[in-house]
C-alpha positions as CSV (number, residue, x, y, z in Angstrom):
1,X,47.1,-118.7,-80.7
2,X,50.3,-118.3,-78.7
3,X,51.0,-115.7,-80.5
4,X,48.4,-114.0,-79.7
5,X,48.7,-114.8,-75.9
6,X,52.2,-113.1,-76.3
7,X,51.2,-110.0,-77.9
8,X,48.5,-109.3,-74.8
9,X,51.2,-110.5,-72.2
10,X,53.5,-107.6,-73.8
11,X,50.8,-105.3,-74.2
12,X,49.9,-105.6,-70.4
13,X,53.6,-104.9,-69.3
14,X,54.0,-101.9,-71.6
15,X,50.8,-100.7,-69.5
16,X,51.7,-101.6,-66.8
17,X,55.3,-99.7,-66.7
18,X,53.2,-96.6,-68.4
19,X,51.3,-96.4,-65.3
20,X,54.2,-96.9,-62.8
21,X,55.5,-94.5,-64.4
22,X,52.8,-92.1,-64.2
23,X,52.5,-92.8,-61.0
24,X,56.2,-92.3,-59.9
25,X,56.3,-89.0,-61.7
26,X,52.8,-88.0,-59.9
27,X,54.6,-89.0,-56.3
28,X,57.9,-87.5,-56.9
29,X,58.0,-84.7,-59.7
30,X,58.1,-81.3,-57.7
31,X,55.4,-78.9,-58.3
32,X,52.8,-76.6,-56.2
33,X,50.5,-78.5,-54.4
34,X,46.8,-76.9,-52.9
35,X,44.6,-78.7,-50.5
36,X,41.2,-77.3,-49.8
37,X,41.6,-74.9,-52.1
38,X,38.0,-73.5,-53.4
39,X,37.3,-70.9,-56.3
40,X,34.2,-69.9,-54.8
41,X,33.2,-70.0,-51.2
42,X,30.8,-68.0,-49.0
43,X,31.1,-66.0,-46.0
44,X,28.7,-65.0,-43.5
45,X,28.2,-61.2,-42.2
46,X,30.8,-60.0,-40.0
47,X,32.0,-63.0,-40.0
48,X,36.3,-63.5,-40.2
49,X,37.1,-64.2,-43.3
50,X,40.6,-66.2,-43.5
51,X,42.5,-66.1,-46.4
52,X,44.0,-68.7,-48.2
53,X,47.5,-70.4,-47.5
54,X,47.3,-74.4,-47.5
55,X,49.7,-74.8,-50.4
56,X,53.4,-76.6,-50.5
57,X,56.0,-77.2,-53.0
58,X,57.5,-80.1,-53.5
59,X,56.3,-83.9,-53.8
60,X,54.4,-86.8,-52.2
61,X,57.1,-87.2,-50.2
62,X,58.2,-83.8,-49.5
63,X,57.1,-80.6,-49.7
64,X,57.6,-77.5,-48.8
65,X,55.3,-74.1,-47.1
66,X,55.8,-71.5,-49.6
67,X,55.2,-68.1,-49.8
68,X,52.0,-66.5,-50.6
69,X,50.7,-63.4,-51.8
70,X,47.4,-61.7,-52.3
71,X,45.6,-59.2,-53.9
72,X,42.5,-57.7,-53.4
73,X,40.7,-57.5,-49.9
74,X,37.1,-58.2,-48.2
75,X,35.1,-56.8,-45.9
76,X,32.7,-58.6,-44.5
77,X,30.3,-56.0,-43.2
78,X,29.2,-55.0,-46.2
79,X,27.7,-58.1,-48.6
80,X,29.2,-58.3,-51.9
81,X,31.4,-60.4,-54.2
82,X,35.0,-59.7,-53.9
83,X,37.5,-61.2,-55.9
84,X,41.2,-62.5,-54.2
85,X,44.2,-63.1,-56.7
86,X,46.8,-65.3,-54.9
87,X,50.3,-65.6,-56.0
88,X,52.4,-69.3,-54.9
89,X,56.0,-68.4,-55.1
90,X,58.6,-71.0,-54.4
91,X,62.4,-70.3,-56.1
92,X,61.2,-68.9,-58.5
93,X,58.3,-71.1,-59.6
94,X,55.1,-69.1,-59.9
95,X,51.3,-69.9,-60.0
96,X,48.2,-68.2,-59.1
97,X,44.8,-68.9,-58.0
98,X,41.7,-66.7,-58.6
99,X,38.9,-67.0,-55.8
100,X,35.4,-65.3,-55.3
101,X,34.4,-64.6,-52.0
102,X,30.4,-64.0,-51.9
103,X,29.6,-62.3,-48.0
104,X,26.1,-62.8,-47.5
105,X,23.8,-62.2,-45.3
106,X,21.4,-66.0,-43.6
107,X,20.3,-64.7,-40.4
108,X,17.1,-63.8,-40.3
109,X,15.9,-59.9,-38.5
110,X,13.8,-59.9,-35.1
111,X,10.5,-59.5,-34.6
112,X,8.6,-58.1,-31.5
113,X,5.1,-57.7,-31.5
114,X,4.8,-55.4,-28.0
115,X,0.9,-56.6,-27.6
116,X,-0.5,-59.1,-25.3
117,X,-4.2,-59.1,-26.8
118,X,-4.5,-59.5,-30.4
119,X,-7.9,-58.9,-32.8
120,X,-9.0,-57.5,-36.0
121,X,-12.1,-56.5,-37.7
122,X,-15.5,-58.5,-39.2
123,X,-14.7,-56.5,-42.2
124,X,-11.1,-58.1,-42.3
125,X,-9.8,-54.7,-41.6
126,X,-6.2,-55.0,-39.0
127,X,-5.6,-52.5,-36.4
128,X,-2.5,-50.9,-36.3
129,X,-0.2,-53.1,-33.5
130,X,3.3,-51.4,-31.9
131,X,6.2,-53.8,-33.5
132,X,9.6,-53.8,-34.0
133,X,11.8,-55.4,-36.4
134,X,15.4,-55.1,-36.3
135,X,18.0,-56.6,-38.7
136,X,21.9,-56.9,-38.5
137,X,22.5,-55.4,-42.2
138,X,19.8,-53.2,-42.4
139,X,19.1,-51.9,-39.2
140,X,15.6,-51.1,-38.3
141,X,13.5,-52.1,-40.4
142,X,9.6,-51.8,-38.5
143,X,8.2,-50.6,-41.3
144,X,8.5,-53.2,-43.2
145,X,6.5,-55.6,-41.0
146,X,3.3,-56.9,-42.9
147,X,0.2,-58.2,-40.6
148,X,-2.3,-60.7,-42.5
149,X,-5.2,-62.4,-41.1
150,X,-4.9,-66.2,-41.0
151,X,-8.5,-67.8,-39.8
152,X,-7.8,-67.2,-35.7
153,X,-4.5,-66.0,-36.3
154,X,-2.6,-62.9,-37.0
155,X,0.4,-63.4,-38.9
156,X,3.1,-61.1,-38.3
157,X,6.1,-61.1,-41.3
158,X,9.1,-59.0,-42.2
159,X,11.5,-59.8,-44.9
160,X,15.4,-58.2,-44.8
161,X,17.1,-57.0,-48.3
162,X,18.3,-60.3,-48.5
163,X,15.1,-62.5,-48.4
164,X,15.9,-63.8,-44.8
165,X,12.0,-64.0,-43.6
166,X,10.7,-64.2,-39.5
167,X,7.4,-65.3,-39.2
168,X,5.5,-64.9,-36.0
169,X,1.8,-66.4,-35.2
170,X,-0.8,-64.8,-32.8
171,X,-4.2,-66.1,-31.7
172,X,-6.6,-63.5,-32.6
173,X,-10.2,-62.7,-32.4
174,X,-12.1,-61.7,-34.9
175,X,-14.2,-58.8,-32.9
176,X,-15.1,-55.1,-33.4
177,X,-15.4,-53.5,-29.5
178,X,-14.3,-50.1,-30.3
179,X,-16.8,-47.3,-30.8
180,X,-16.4,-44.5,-33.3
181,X,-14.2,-41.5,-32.2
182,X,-15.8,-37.8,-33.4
183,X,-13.7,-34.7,-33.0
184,X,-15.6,-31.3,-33.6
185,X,-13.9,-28.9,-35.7
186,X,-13.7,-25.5,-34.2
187,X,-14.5,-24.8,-30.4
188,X,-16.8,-26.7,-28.2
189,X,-18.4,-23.5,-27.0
190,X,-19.8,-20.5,-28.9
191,X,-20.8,-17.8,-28.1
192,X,-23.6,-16.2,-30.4
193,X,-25.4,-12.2,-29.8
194,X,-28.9,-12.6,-30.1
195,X,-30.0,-12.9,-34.5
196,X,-26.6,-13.4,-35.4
197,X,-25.5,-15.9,-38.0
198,X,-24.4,-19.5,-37.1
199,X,-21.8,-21.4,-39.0
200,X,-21.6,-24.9,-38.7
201,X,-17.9,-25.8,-38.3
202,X,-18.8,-30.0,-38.8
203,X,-16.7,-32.7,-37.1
204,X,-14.2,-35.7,-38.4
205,X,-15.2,-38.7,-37.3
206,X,-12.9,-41.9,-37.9
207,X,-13.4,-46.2,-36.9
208,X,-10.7,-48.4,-36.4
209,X,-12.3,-50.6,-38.7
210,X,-14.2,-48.3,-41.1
211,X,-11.1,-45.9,-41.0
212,X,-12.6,-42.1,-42.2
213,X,-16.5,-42.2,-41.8
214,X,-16.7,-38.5,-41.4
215,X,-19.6,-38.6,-44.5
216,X,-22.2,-41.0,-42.0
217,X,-22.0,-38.0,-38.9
218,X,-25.6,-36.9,-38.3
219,X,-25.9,-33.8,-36.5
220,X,-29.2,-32.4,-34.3
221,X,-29.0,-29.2,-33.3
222,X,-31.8,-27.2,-30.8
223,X,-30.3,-24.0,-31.9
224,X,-32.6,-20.9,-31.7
225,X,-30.6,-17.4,-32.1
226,X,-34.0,-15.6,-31.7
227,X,-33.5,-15.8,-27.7
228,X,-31.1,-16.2,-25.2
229,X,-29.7,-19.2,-23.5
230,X,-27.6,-22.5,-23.9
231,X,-28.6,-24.9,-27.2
232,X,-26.8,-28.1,-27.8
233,X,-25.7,-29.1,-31.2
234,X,-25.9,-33.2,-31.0
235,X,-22.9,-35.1,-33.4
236,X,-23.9,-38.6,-33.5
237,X,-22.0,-41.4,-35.5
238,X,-22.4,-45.2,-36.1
239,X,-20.1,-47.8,-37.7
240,X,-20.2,-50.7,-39.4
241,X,-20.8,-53.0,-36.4
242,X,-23.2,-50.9,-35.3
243,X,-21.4,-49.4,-32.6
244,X,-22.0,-45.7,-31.5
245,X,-20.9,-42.4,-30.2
246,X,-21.6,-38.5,-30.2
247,X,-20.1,-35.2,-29.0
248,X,-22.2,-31.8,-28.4
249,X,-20.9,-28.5,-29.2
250,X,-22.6,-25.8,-27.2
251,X,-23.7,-22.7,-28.3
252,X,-24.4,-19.8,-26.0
253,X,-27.0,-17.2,-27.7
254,X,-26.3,-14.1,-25.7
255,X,-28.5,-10.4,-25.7
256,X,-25.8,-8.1,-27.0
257,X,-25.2,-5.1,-24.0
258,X,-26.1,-1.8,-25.3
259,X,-24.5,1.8,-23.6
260,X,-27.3,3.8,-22.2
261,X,-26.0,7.5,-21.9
262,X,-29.3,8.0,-19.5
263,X,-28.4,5.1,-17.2
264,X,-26.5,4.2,-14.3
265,X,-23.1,5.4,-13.2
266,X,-21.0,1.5,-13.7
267,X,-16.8,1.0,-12.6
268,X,-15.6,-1.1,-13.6
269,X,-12.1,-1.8,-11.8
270,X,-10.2,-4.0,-13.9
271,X,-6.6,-5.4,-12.3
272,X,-3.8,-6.8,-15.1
273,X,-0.8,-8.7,-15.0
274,X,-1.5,-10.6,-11.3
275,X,-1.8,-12.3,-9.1
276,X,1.1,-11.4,-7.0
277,X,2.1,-10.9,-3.0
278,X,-0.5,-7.4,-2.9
279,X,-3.3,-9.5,-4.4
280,X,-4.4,-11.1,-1.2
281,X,-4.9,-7.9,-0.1
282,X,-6.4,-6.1,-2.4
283,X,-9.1,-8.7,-2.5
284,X,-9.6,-7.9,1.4
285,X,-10.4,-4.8,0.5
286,X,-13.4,-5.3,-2.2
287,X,-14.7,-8.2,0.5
288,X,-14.9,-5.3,3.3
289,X,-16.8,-3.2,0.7
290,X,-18.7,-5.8,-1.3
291,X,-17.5,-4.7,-4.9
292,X,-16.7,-7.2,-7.4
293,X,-13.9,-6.7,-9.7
294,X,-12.1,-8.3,-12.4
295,X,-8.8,-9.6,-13.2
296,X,-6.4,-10.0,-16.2
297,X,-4.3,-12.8,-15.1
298,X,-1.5,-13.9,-16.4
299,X,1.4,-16.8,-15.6
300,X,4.6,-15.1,-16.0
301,X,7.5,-15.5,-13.4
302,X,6.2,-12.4,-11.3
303,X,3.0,-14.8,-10.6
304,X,4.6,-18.0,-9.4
305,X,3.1,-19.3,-6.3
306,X,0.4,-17.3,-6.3
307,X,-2.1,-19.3,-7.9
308,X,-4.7,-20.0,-5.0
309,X,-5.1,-16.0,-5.8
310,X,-7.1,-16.4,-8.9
311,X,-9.0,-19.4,-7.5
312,X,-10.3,-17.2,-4.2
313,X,-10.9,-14.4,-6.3
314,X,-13.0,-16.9,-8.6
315,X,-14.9,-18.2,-5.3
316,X,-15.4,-14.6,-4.1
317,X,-17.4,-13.5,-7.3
318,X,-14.7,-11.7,-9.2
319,X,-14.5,-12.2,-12.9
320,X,-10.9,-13.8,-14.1
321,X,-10.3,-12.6,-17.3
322,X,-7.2,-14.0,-19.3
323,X,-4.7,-11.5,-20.2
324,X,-1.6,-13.4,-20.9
325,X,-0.1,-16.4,-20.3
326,X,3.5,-15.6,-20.9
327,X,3.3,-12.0,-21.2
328,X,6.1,-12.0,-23.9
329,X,5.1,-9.1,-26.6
330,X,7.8,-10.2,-28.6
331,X,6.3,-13.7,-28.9
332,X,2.5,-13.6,-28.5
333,X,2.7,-10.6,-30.9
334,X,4.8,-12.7,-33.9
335,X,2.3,-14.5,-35.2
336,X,-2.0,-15.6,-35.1
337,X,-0.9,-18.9,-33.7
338,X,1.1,-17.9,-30.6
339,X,-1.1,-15.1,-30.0
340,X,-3.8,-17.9,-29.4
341,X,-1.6,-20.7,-28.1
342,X,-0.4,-18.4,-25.4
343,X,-4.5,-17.4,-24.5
344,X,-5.2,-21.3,-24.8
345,X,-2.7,-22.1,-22.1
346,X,-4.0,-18.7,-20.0
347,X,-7.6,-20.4,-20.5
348,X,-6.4,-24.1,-19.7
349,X,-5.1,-22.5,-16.6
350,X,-8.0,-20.7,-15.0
351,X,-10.3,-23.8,-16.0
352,X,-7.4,-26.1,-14.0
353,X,-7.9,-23.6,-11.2
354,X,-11.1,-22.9,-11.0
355,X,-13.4,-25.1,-13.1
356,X,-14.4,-21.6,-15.2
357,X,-13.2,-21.4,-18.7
358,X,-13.0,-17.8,-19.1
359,X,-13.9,-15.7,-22.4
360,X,-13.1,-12.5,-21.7
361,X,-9.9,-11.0,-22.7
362,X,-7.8,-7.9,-22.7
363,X,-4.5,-7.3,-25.3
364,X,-1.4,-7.1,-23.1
365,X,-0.9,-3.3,-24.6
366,X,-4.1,-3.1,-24.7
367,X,-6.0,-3.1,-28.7
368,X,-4.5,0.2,-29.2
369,X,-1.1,-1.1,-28.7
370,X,2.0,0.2,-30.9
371,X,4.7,-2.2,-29.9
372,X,2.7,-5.0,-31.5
373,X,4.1,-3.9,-35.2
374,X,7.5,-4.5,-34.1
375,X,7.2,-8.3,-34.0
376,X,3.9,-9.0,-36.7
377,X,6.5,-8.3,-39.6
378,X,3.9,-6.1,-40.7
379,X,0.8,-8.4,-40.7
380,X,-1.5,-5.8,-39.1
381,X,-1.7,-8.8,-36.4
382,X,-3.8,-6.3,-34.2
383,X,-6.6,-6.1,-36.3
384,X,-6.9,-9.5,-37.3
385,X,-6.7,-10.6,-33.8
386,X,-9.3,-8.7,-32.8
387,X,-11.9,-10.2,-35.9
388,X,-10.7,-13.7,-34.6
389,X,-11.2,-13.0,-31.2
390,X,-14.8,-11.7,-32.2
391,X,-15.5,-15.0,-34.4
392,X,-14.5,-17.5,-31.7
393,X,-17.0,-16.1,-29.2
394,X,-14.3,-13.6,-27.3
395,X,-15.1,-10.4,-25.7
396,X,-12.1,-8.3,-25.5
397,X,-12.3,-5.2,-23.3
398,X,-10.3,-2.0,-22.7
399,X,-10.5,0.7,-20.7
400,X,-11.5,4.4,-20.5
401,X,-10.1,5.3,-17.4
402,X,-6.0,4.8,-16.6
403,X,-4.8,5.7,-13.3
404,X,-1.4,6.1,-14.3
405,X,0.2,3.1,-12.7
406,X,1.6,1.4,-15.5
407,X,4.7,3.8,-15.4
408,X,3.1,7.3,-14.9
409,X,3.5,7.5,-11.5
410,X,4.3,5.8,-8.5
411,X,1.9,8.4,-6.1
412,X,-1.0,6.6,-4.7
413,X,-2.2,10.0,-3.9
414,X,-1.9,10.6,-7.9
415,X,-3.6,7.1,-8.5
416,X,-6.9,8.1,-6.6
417,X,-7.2,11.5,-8.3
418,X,-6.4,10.0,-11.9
419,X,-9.3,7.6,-11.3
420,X,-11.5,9.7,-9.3
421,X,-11.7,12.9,-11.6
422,X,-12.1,10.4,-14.6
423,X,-15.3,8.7,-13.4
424,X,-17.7,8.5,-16.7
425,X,-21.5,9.4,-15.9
426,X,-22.4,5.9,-17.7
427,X,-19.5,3.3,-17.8
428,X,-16.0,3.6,-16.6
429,X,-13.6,0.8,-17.2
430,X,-10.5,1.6,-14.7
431,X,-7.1,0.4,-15.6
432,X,-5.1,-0.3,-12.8
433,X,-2.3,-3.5,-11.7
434,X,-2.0,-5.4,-8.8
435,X,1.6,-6.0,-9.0
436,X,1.8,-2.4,-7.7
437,X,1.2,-2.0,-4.3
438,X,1.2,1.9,-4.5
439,X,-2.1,1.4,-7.0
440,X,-3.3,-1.4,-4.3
441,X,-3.1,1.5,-1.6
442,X,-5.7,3.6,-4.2
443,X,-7.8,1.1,-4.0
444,X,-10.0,1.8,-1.2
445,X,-10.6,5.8,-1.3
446,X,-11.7,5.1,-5.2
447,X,-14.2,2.4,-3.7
448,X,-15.4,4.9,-1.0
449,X,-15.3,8.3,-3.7
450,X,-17.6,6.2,-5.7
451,X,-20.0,4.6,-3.1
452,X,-20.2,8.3,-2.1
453,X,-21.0,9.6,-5.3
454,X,-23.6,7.2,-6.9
455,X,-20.9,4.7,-8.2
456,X,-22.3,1.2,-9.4
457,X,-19.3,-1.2,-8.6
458,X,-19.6,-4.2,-11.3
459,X,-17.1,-6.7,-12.8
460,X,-17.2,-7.3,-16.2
461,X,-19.1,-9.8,-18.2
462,X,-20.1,-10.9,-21.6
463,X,-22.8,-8.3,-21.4
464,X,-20.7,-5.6,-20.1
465,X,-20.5,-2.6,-22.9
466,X,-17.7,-2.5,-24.7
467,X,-15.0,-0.3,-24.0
468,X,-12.4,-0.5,-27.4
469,X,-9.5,1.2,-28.5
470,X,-9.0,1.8,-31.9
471,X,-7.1,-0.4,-33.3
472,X,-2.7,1.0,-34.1
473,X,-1.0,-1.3,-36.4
């Protein structure tokens, strides 16, 4: 028994000076020593990232900084792993350390929902609400915003590439109060002679909650092309909640004008390219006589500040006819669409001015026109304008009398005797400008040479015969 006592009394001093001895080595052997040293942390966006250097040499009881080296670099604007090789150097006594640096991205985008009233449809159906959604990695992200109905609620969400989620709640009602919309294809106005053909042109219609319901329109139409006058075609729609709406497209059935060789002696005067500073005076002129012209206006800089022109020549019976509203050949004459986007702002105008929306129309150039084909790139745009013109209800007119003012001659003796001695025993469409004030000065001896002689004075109208070029592309 006592020896056995002696054996474990040994056996506890031989561990006991092992571990003294561990423990002495531990506290006083030099070597490298890291504290807080990680192999993998993370950083977050555009955050600084600071590199490693809490390492010594040495012992427990001393130690010292020592040099360190890296390799390999990180940017934290862009996420990523990237991987940093340091290198602890102390006299000559080497060690390295590998470390993973994940940058990631934990802040969640923005959301703004720029609505103060929130609702969506019976049928579950969500209007479309102006939002924004911007995050710090991937910028704008809006379209990414998803909008669910939760019960009351509207639930507004967007996720960034990372998975970071905002969440925004909105009361909400669960209403339809917005009727139909109908948009007609084609003009609201046409103009039809007397047996010619109709073609329906339909309408879109669209819901906020039924989205394209174009298929439910109904249309009722009053249209009789047998005689004259103003018929409404009726576009009527109805959604799901039973709310409706409608749009009429007029037609205007018209008794074509026919030329009667046997009849009345008719001028015409027609006036292009105004108004300008003679305008107000040529228009004293027709008032003294009581003769009603017409006038191709236009809104090009020559016009400017002249405007009250067309609308007292409106309000003193004159027709206002749109010539141009640019008067640019080389761009009305490049292609179909400016052509009519330049006679759509001409129109817009004269309604603006006068309430009138004017269909009546002269070429600048005239039909006949041969400077067209230097800008149509050889679309033969003349002739096709004139078929469109014809199809959208248009009358165009030109003329069969030209005084010569247009570059011919300056003479307003010369003006009165081109005019005069080219009076037509039926219908005489006189070309002259009242941006000239030598053709202005004409004005009155052609009114009195005609009153003399058995002259009809008459401005032109949808029923005036027609006085064409042939066409020069």
């Amino acid at each position: 028994m006592r020896e056995i006592v002696m054996k474990w009394k040994i056996a506890i001093i031989i561990i006991g000076i092992v571990i003294l001895s561990s423990i002495t080595i531990f506290l006083v052997y030099p070597r490298f020593m890291e504290k807080d040293f990680q192999s993998e942390i993370e950083i977050p966006l555009n955050e600084t990232f600071n590199k490693y250097d809490g390492v010594c040499y040495g012992n427990f009881f001393s130690c010292e900084k020592v040099e360190v080296s890296e390799e390999g670099d990180v940017d934290t604007s862009k996420i990523g792993e990237y991987n940093i090789k340091y290198v602890f150097n102390y006299n000559g006594n080497i060690e390295e350390k590998n470390q993973v640096v994940k940058v990631i991205d934990n802040k969640a985008p923005t959301l703004d929902v720029k609505v103060d009233n929130f609702k969506y449809c019976p049928n579950g159906n969500i209007p479309s609400y102006e939002v924004s959604a911007i995050d710090d990695y991937d910028g704008d992200i809006s379209g990414n915003v998803k909008v669910e109905a939760d019960g009351e609620k509207l639930l507004f969400s967007v996720s960034d590439s990372s998975g970071n989620e905002t969440k925004i709640f909105k009361d909400a009602k669960k209403i339809d109060d917005e009727s139909p919309t109908i948009t007609l294809n084609g003009d609201d106005k046409i103009y039809l002679p007397v047996d010619g053909e109709y073609t329906e042109q339909g309408a879109s219609a669209s819901d906020n909650c039924d989205g394209d319901i174009t298929d439910k329109i109904e249309i009722e139409s009053s249209l009789n092309n047998k005689e004259p006058g103003e018929y409404e075609i009726n576009y009527k729609i109805k959604d799901s909640s039973g709310l409706e709406n409608n749009v009429k497209r007029m037609v205007y059935v018209y008794k074509k004008a026919e030329v009667n060789e046997n009849g009345s002696k008719n001028v015409y005067l027609t006036f292009d390219d105004g108004p300008s500073a003679y305008t107000s005076k040529l228009l004293d002129v027709l008032k003294k006589y009581n003769v009603k012209a017409t006038f191709f206006v236009t809104s090009q800089n020559t016009t400017k500040g002249y405007d009250d022109m067309i609308k007292r020549a409106y309000d003193e019976g004159h027709t206002i006819g749109i010539h141009s509203y640019t008067h640019s050949y080389s761009y009305i004459y490049t292609s179909v669409d400016n052509y009519f986007e330049d006679l759509t702002n001409m129109q817009n105008k004269i309604y603006n001015l006068t309430g009138y929306k004017s269909m009546i129309v002269r070429f600048p150039g005239g039909s006949s026109n041969t400077i067209s084909k230097n800008y149509d790139g050889g679309s033969h745009i003349m002739s096709n304008l004139a078929k469109m013109l014809t199809a959208k209800g248009y009358r165009y007119f030109d003329w069969n009398v030209l005084s010569g003012d247009a570059g011919e001659t300056t003479d307003t003796k010369k003006i009165i005797k081109n005019v005069t001695s080219s009076l037509k025993s039926t219908s005489s469409v006189v070309l002259q400008h009242d941006t000239k004030d030598f053709s202005i000065n004409a004005v009155e001896e052609i009114i009195k040479y005609g009153l003399e002689n058995g002259y009809n004075f008459l401005p032109l109208t949808m029923d005036s015969p027609r006085v064409e070029h042939s066409i020069n592309n």
